[in-house]
C-alpha positions in Angstrom: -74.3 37.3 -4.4 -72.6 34.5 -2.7 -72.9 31.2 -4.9 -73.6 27.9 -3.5 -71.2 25.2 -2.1 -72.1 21.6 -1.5 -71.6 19.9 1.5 -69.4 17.7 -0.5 -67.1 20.7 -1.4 -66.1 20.9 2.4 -62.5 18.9 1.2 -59.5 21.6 0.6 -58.7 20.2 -2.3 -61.6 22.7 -3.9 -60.4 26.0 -4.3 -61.0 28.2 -1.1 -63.1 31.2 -3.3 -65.4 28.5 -5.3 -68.5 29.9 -3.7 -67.2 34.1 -3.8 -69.3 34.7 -6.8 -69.2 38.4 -6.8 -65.2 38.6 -6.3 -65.1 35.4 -9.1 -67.7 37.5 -11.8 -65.3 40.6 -11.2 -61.8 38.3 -11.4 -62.7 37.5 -14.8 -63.7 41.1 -16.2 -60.1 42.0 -14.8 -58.5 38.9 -16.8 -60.6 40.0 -19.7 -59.1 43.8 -19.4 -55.8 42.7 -18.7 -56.1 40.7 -22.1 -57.6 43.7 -23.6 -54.5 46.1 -22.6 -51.8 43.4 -22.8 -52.7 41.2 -25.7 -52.2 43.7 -28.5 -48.8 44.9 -27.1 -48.0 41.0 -27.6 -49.1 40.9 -31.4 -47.1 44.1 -32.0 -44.0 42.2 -30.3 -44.0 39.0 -32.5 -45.1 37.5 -28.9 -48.5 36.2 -30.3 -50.1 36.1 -32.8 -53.0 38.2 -33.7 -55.8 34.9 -34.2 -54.6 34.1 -30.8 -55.0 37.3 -29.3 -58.4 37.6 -30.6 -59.5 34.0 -29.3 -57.9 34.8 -25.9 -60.6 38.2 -25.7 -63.4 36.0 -27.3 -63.4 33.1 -25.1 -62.7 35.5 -21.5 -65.4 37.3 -22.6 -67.8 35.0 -23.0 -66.3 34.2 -19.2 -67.6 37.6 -18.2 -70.6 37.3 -20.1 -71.7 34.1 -18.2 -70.8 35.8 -14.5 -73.1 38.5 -15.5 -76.0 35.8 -16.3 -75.2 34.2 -13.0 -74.9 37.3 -10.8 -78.4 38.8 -12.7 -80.3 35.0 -11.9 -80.5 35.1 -15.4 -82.0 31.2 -16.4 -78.2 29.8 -17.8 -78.6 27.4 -20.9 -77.1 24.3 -21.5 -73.6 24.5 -22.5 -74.0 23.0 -26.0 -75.7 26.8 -26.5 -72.8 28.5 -25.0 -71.1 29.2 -28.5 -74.4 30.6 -30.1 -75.2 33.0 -27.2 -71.5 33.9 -25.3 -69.4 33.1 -28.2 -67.2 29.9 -26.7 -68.3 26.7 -26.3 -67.4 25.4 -23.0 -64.2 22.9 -24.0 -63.2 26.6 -25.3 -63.4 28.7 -21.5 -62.4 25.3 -19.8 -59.2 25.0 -21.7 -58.4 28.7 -21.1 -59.6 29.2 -17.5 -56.9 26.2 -17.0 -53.9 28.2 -18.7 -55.1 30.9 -16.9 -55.1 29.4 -13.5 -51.8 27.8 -14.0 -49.9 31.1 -15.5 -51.5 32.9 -12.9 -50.1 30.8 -10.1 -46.6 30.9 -11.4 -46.0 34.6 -12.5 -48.6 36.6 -10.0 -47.6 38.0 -6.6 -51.7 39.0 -5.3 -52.6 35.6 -3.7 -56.6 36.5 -4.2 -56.0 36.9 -7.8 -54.4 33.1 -7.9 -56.9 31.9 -6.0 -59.7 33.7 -8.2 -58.1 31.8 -11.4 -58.4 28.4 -9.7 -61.8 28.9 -8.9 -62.8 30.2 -12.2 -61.4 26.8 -13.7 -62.9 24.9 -11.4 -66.2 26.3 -11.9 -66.1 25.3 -15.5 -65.4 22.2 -15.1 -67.6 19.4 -14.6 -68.9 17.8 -11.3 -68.4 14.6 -12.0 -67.6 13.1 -15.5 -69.8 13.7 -18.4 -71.9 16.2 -15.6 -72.4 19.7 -16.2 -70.3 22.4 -15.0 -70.2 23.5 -11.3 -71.6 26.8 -12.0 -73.9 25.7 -14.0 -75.6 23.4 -11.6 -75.0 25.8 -8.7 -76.5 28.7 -10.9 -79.5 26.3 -11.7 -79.6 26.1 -8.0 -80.0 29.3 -6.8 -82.1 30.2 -9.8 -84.5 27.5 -8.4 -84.4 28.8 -4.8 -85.2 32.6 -5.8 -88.2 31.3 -7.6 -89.3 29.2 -4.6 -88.6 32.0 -2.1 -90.5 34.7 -4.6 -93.1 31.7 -4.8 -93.7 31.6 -0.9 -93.9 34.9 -0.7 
């Protein structure tokens, strides 16, 4: 499923995959695999510690968990629910999906894979101040168009 993309999103300063939902839904299960393989090698190192490890997997897959609402047209709650039904609240993924992003674009080589983590961020991050999330709104968006296509059918 392709996601939607405002005509105010047209500026490059947006990241170029914002609207690939599909390749963004399966970007985050591979962050959340990565953490799964990679995470407890870290703990057994001294690298991190095992709380953090464990918030890392929460909070990406509660990521992953969203995607799959999204992709299914599943009705998306407010965020303020977010920690009841994904298990993060969205300060939580917003503040990861950044460090992602930002450790992705200085130690990865696969330019799709940078560009996925800049566009998971920005998804989760509000559309204007105090708004909702992009993909929430967009999600809301398409949810609403399904059910007016199905409607006039």
């Amino acid at each position: 499923m392709i996601g939607v993309t405002f005509a105010s999103d047209a500026r490059p300063a947006y990241p170029r995959l914002r609207d690939q939902w599909s390749q963004l839904a399966q970007a985050s299960e591979q962050f959340l695999a990565d953490r799964r393989t990679k995470d407890p090698a870290a703990v057994g190192k001294g690298i991190m510690k095992p709380d953090d490890a464990r918030q890392r997997e929460r909070v990406m897959a509660a990521v992953v968990a969203i995607w799959r609402d999204v992709e299914s047209l599943a009705e998306l709650e407010m965020p303020a629910e977010w920690p009841h039904l994904y298990g993060a609240s969205l300060s939580e993924i917003q503040a990861d999906l950044r460090s992602v992003a930002k450790a992705t674009a200085a130690l990865a080589r696969d330019r799709t894979m940078i560009e996925c983590a800049a566009a998971l961020a920005w998804q989760f991050e509000p559309v204007a101040p105090g708004a909702l999330p992009h993909i929430w709104i967009a999600a809301d968006h398409v949810l609403f168009m399904a059910r007016t296509d199905r409607e006039a059918a």
